[in-house]
C-alpha positions in Angstrom: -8.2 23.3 -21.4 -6.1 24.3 -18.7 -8.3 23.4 -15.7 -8.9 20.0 -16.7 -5.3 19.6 -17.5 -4.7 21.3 -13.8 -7.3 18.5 -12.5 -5.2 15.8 -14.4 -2.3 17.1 -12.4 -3.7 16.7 -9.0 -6.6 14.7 -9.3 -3.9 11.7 -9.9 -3.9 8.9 -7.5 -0.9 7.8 -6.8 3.4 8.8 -6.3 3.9 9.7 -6.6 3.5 9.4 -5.6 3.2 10.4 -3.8 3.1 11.0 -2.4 1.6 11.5 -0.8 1.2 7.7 4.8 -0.4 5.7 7.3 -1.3 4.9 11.2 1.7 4.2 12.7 2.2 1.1 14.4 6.2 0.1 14.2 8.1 1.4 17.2 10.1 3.9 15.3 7.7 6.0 13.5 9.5 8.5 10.9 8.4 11.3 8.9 8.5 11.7 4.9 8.6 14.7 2.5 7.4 14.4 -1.1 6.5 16.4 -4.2 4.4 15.1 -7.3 4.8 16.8 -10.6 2.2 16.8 -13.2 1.7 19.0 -16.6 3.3 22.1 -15.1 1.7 21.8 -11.6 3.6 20.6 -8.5 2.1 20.1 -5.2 4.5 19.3 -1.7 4.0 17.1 0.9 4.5 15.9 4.5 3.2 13.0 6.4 4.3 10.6 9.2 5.1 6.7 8.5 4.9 3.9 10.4 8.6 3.2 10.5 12.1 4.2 8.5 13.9 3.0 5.6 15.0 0.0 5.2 12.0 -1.1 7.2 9.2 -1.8 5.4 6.7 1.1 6.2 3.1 2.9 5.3 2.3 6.5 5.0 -0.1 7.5 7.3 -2.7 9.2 4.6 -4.5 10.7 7.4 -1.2 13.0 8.6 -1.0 14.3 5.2 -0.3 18.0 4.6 -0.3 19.1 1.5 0.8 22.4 -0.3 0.4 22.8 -3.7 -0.9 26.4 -3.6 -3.0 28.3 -6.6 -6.5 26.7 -5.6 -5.6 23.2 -6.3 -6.2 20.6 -3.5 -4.2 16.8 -3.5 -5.4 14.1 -1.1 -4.1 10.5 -0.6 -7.0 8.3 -1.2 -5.1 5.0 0.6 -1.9 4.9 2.8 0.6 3.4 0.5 2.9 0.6 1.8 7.0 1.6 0.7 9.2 -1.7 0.5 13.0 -0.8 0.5 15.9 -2.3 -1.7 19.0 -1.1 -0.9 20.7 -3.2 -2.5 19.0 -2.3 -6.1 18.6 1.3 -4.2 14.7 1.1 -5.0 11.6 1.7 -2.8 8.4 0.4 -4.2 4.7 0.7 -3.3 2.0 -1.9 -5.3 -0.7 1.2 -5.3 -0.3 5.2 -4.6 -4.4 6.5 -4.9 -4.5 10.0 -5.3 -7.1 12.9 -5.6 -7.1 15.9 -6.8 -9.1 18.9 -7.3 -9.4 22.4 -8.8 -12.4 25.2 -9.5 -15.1 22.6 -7.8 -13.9 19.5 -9.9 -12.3 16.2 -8.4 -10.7 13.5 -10.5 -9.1 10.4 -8.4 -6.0 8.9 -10.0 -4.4 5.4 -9.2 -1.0 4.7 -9.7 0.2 0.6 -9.8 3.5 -0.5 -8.7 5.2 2.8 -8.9 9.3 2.0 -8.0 11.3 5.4 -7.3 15.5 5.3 -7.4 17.5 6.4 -3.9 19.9 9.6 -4.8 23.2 8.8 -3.6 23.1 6.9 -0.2 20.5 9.3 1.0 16.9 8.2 1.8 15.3 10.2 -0.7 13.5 8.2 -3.9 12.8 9.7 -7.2 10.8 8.4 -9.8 8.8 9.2 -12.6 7.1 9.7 -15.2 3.9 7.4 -13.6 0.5 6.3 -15.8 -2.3 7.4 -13.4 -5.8 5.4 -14.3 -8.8 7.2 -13.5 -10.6 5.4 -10.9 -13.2 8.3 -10.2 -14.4 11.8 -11.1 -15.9 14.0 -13.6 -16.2 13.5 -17.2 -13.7 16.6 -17.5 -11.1 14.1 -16.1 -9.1 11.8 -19.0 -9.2 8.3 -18.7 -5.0 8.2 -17.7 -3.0 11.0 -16.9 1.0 11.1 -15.7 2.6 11.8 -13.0 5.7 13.4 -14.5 8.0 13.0 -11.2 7.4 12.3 -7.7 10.0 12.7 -4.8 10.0 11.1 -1.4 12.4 12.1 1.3 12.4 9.5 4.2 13.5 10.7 8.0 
């Protein structure tokens, strides 16, 4: 039970969130730093964006480096676009995909219009728990899954 549970974990698709980045193409690229929590598993990221808070922005999925440690792998199957409120002190993406994988097994996760909460005036984002739908995968991986939290630090 615990491996597919690990594979629900990391095989999720999206905020986290995920965290999980996009080609840059803004003129003042930035950096984020994110962790996605799921059943007792957390796996970190970094990745460069294509801009900086408040500015509308995309994670660049292909800068993505991950570290989640004990055999268990998390990609980001899209790069998600992050819309900033400050006002409401809100960022928002429309769709985080993520995949993840463990002992040979890959289950890909998508999250839908995942909206984290700005700490203080700092630009880090929390949010949490996500649903994550299966959009791919083995049969060990469950239809939906959470994402318990996922935190995004914006630079």
């Amino acid at each position: 039970m615990r491996p597919r549970m690990l594979l629900a974990g990391f095989g999720i698709a999206a905020v986290t969130a995920g965290f999980t980045t996009a080609t840059a193409h803004a003129a003042a690229p930035g950096t984020v730093d994110g962790t996605l929590a799921a059943l007792g598993y957390s796996c970190g990221f970094t990745a460069a964006t294509s801009d900086t808070p408040p500015n509308t922005l995309t994670i660049d999925q292909s800068t993505v480096v991950p570290d989640c440690g004990g055999g268990v792998q998390l990609t980001l199957g899209n790069s998600p676009t992050f819309t900033f409120d400050d006002t409401a002190g809100t960022a928002s993406a429309a769709e985080i995909d993520l995949s993840g994988g463990a002992l040979g097994i890959t289950c890909t996760y998508q999250v839908s219009d995942a909206t984290l909460t700005r700490s203080g005036t700092t630009r880090t984002y929390n949010g949490g728990p996500f649903t994550a739908t299966k959009t791919a995968g083995s049969g060990l991986c469950p239809a939906t899954t959470s994402v318990d939290t996922a935190t995004f630090d914006f630079h």
